[in-house]
C-alpha positions in Angstrom: -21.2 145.6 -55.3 -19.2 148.4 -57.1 -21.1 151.2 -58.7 -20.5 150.5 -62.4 -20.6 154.4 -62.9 -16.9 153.8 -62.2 -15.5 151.9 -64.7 -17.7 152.3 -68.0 -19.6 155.1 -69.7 -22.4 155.3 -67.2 -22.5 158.4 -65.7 -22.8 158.8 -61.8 -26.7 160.1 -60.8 -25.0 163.3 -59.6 -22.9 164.1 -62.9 -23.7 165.9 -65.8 -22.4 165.8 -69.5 -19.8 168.4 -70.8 -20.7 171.4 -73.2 -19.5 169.3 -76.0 -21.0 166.1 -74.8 -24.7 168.0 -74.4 -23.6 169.6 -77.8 -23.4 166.2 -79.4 -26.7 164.9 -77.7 -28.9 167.8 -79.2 -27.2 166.8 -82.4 -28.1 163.1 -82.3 -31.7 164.7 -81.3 -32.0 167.1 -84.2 -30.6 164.2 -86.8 -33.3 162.5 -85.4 -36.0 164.8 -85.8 -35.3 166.1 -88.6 -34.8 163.0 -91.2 -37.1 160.6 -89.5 -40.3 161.9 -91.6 -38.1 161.1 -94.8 -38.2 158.3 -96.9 -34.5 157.5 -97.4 -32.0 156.0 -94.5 -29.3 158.6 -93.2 -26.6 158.3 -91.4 -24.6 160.0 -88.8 -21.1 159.2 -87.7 -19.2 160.0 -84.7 -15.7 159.7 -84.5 -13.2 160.6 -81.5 -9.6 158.7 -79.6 -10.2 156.4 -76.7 -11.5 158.3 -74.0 -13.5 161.1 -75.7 -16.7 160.4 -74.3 -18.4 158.9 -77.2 -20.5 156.0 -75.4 -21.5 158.4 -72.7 -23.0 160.5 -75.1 -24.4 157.3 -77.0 -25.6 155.7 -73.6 -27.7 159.3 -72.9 -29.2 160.1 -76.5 -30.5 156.1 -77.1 -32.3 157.0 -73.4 -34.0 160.1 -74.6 -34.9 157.8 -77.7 -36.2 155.2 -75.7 -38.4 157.2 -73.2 -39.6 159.0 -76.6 -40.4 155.6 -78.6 -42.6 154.9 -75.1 -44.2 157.4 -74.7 -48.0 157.6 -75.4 -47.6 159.6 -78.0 -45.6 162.0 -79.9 -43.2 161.8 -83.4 -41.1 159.3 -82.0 -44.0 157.0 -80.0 -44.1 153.7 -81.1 -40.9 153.3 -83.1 -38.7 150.6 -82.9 -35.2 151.1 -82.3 -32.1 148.9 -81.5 -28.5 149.6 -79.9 -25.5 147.0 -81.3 -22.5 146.6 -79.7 -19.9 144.0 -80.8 -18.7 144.0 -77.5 -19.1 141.4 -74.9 -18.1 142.6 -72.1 -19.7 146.4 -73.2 -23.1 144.6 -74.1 -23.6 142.9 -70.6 -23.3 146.7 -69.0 -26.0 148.0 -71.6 -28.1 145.2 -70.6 -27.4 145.6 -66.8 -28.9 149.4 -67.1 -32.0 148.1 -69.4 -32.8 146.0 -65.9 -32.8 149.8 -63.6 -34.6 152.0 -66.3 -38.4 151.7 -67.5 -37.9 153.2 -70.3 -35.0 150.3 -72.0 -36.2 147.1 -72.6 -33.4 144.0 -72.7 -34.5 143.5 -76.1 -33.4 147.0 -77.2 -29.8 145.6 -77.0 -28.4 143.0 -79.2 -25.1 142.5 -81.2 -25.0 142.7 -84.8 -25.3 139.5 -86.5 -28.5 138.2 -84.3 -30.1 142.1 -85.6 -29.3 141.3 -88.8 -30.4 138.0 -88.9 -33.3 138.7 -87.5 -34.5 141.5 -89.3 -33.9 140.2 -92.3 -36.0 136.6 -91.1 -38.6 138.7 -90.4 -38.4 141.1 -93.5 -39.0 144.2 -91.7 -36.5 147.6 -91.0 -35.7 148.7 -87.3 -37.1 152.7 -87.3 -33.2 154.2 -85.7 -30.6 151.9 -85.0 -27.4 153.0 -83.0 -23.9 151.2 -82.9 -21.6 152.0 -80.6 -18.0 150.8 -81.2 -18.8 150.4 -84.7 -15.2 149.8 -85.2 -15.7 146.3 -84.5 -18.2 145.8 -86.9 -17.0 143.1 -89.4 -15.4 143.5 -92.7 -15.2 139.8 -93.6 -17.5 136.7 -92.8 -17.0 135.1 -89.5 -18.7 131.6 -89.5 -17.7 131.4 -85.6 -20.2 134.4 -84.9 -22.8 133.3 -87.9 -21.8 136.3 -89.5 -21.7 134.6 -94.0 -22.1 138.3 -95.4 -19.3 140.7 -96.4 -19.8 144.0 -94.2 -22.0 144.1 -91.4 -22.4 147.9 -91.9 -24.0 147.3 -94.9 -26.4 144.9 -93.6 -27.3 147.1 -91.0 -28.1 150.6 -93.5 -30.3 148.2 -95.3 -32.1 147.5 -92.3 -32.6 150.6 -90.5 -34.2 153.9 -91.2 -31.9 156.2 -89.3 -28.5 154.8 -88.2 -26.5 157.0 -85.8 -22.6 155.0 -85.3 -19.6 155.6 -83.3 -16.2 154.9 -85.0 -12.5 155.2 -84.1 -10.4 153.8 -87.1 -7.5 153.9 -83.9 -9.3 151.1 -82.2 -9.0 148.2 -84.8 -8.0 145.1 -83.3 -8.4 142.7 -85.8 -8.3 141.7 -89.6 -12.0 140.4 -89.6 -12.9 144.2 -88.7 -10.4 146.3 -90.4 -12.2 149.6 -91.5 -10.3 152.0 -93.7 -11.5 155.5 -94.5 -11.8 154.5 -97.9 -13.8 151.5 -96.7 -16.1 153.4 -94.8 -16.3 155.9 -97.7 -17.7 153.2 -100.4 -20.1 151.8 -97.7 -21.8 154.7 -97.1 -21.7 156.4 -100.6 -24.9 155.8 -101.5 -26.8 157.5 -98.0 -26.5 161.1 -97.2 -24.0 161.3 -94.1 -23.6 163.9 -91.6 -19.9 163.5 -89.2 -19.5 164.7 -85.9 -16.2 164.6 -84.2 -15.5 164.5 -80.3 -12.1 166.2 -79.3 -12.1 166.1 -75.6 -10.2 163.7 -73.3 -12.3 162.9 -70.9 -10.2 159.8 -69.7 -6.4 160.8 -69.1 -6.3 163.1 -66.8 -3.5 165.1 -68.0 -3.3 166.8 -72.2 0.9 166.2 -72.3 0.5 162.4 -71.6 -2.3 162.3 -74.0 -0.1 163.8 -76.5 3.1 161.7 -74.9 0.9 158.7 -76.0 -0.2 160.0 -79.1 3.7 160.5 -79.9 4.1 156.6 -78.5 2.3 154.7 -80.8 3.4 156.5 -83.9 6.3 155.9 -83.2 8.4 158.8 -81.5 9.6 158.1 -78.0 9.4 161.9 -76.2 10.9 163.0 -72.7 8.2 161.8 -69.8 6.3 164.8 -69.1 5.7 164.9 -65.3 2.5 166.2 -64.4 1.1 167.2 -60.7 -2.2 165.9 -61.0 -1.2 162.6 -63.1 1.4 159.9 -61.9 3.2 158.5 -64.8 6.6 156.7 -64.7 8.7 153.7 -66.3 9.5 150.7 -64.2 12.9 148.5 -64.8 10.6 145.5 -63.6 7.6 144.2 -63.6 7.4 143.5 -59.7 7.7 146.8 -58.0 4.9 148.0 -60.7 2.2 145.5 -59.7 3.1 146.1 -55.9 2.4 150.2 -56.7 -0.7 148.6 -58.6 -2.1 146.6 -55.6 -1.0 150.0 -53.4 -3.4 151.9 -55.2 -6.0 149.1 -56.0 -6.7 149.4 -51.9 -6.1 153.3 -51.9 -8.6 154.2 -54.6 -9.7 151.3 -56.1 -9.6 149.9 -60.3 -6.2 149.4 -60.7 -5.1 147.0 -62.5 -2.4 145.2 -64.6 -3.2 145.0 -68.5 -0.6 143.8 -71.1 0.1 143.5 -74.9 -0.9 140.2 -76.7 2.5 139.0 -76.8 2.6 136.1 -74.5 0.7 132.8 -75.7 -2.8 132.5 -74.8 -6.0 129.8 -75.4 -9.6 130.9 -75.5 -11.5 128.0 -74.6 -9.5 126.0 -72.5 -9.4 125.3 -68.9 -5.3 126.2 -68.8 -3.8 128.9 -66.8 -1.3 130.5 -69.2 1.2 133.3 -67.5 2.4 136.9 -68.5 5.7 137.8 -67.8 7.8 140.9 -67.1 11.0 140.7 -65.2 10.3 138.8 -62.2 7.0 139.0 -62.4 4.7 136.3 -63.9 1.3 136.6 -63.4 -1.9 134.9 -65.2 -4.0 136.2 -68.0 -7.8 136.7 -67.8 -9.9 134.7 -69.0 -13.7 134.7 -70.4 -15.3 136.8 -68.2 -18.7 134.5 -68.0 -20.2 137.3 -64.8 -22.5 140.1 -65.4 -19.5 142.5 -63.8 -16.8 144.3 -65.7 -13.1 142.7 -65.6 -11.8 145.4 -63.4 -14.5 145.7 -60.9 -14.1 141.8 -60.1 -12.0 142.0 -56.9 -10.1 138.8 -58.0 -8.5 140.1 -61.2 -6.1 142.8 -59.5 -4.2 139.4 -59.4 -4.3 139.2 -62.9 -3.1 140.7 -66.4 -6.2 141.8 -68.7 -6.2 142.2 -72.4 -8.0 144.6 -74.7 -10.9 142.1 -74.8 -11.5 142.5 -71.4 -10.6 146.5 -70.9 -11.6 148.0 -74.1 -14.2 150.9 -73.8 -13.6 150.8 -69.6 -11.7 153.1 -67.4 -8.9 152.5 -64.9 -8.3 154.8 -62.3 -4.0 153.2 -62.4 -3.2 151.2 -64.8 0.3 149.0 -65.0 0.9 148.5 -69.0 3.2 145.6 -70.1 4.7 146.3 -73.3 5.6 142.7 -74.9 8.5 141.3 -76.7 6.5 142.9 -80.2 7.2 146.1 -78.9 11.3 147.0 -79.7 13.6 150.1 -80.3 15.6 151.2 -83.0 18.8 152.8 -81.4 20.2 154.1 -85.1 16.5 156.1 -86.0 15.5 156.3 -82.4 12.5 154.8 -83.1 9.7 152.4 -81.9 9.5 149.3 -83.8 6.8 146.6 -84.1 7.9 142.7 -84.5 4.8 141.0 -86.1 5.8 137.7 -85.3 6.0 138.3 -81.9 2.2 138.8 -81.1 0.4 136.2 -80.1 -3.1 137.0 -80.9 -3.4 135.0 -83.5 -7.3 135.8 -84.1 -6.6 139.6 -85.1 -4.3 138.4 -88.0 -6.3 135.8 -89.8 -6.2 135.8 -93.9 -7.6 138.9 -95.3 -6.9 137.9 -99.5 -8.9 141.6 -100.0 -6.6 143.3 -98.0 -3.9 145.0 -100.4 -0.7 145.6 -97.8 -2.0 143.0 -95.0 1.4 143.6 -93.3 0.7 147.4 -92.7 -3.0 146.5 -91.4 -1.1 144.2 -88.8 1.6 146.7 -87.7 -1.5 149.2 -87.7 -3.9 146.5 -85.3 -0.7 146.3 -83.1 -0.6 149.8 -82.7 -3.9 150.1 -81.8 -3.7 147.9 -79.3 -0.9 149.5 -77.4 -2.9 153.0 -77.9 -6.1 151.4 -76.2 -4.1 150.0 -73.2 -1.9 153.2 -72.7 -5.4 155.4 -72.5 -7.1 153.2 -69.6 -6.4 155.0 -66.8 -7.8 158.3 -65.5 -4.4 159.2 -62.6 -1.7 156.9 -63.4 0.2 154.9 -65.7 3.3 153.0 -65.1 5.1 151.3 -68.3 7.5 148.4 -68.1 8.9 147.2 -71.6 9.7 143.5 -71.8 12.2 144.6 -74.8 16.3 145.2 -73.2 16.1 148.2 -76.1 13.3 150.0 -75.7 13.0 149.2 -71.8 16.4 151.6 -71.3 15.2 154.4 -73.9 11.8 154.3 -72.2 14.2 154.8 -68.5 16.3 157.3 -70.2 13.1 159.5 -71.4 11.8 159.2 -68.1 15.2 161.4 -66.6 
């Protein structure tokens, strides 16, 4: 079985956090400390891109926590204290390591809406609550997850004494949890808040594709840079990519094909539907019902995963399809985004309270393409289903 160290924010047994990750632990610790004796909830929000390190960091302050709340005594003994994730896929690896360490309890893990509901059933306050991805928190009800409230944030700081959150406004994916500064602003007026910002990129392993990326999905197509220690090139097909991907899947291991939500897809439905680029036409995931990441499952290097099922994990290769919503505008040299070309019709349902709803779904779109392009730790290889933007992306690449 794969060590899970691998492709999510565990850290191996032998490795250590960075400066700035250690930095931001003794933070969380000291927020801790320090405003748990006081009467009113505070909150403290981390923010950092895809790749920064912020679950790692969340993953080893909730552990000190926890091994504090059970101990036999002490400030912190006795409290009780939860960590959400909205996250399927993120949720089943928080409650794989509650199942190695004595210190975590199964229980200590939950998604949002069960918390909520259940907190406020019971009419009590969890002591310090920590949300990771809070991103994906949700901005609007969602009868499919129980969810009949407004902002789960909300819910949660009325529930908590301490709440410590990680947020990326770069990683919305959907209407139902579009977050705007100004949104997070008006939430958390009324608590005192203390930000924290991670800069590092821990992930990509090279700072000019980082910033190449960056560039990408504002817009701005830039010459390749072409690093030693990173492999990153453009692909005329689809083929030739996936064989390099399968080449290195069996050199190194977690490589794997991952694509834009531009080619039709069911949830819950038994049907095989395809993703194509060039010649190549392979299937999209599906529900991953296993207790094992997407990428770790040896089956799926013959597949093309989404953000559902790579969002928050690491590829050491990753082979990026950029759909038909992707184009080029020759005249401004610039990307463009086609809305009605995405298929992923769940991120774009109504949002009446949303002012410019077309800018929130060129913005969701974006994201997207920035969370697939910052998978992978040694390689990316691009293909662009787009006749346009497939030749600028060649011609940068000269």
């Amino acid at each position: 079985m794969p060590d899970l160290a691998q492709s999510t924010f565990i850290l191996p047994q032998d490795a250590a956090l960075t400066s700035a990750q250690a930095a931001l632990k003794q933070h969380i610790h000291d927020f801790i400390t320090t405003n748990y004796p006081t009467s009113q909830t505070h909150l403290l929000i981390i923010s950092g891109d895809a790749g920064s390190g912020k679950s790692v960091v969340l993953d080893a302050a909730f552990a000190q926590l926890q091994q504090a709340a059970r101990a036999d005594s002490g400030p912190l003994a006795g409290t009780d204290n939860k960590l959400l994730v909205n996250h399927n896929e993120m949720l089943k690896i928080y409650k794989e390591i509650a199942g190695t360490k004595a210190y975590f309890h199964k229980k200590d893990f939950m998604k949002p809406t069960p918390f909520i509901n259940a907190y406020r059933k019971a009419g009590k306050k969890a002591d310090i609550v920590f949300i990771d991805e809070d991103h994906l928190l949700l901005t609007a009800p969602d009868p499919y997850n129980n969810f009949r409230d407004t902002n789960q944030l909300a819910d949660i700081l009325h529930l908590a004494k301490l709440v410590v959150l990680v947020f990326d406004f770069h990683q919305l994916v959907k209407l139902k949890s579009f977050w705007t500064p100004a949104l997070l602003k008006r939430m958390t007026r009324d608590y005192p808040v203390t930000h924290y910002r991670l800069t590092e990129q821990m992930r990509v392993g090279d700072a000019a594709v980082n910033r190449w990326i960056d560039q990408f999905v504002r817009g701005r197509i830039a010459p390749l840079p072409q690093p030693a220690t990173f492999d990153f090139r453009i692909f005329a097909d689809g083929q030739p990519m996936y064989q390099l991907i399968q080449q290195r899947d069996a050199a190194v291991g977690l490589s794997r094909m991952i694509a834009t939500a531009d080619y039709p897809f069911t949830v819950l439905d038994n049907k095989t539907w395809y993703v194509t680029a060039g010649s190549l036409r392979l299937p999209w995931d599906k529900i991953n019902f296993t207790d094992r990441p997407w990428a770790q499952r040896p089956e799926t290097l013959h597949e093309v995963g989404s953000i559902y099922t790579i969002q928050g994990f690491d590829l050491n290769y990753a082979g990026v399809i950029l759909g038909p919503s992707l184009g080029y505008d020759k005249q401004r040299d610039r990307l463009t985004v086609n809305l009605a070309q995405y298929q992923d019709k769940e991120a774009f349902k109504k949002r009446p309270d949303l002012a410019d709803t077309q800018d929130a779904k060129a913005a969701i779109m974006m994201n997207a393409v920035n969370i697939l392009l910052k998978r992978a730790k040694h390689g990316l290889y691009l293909y662009a289903a787009d006749p346009a933007l497939r030749e600028r992306l060649l011609e940068a690449a000269k």
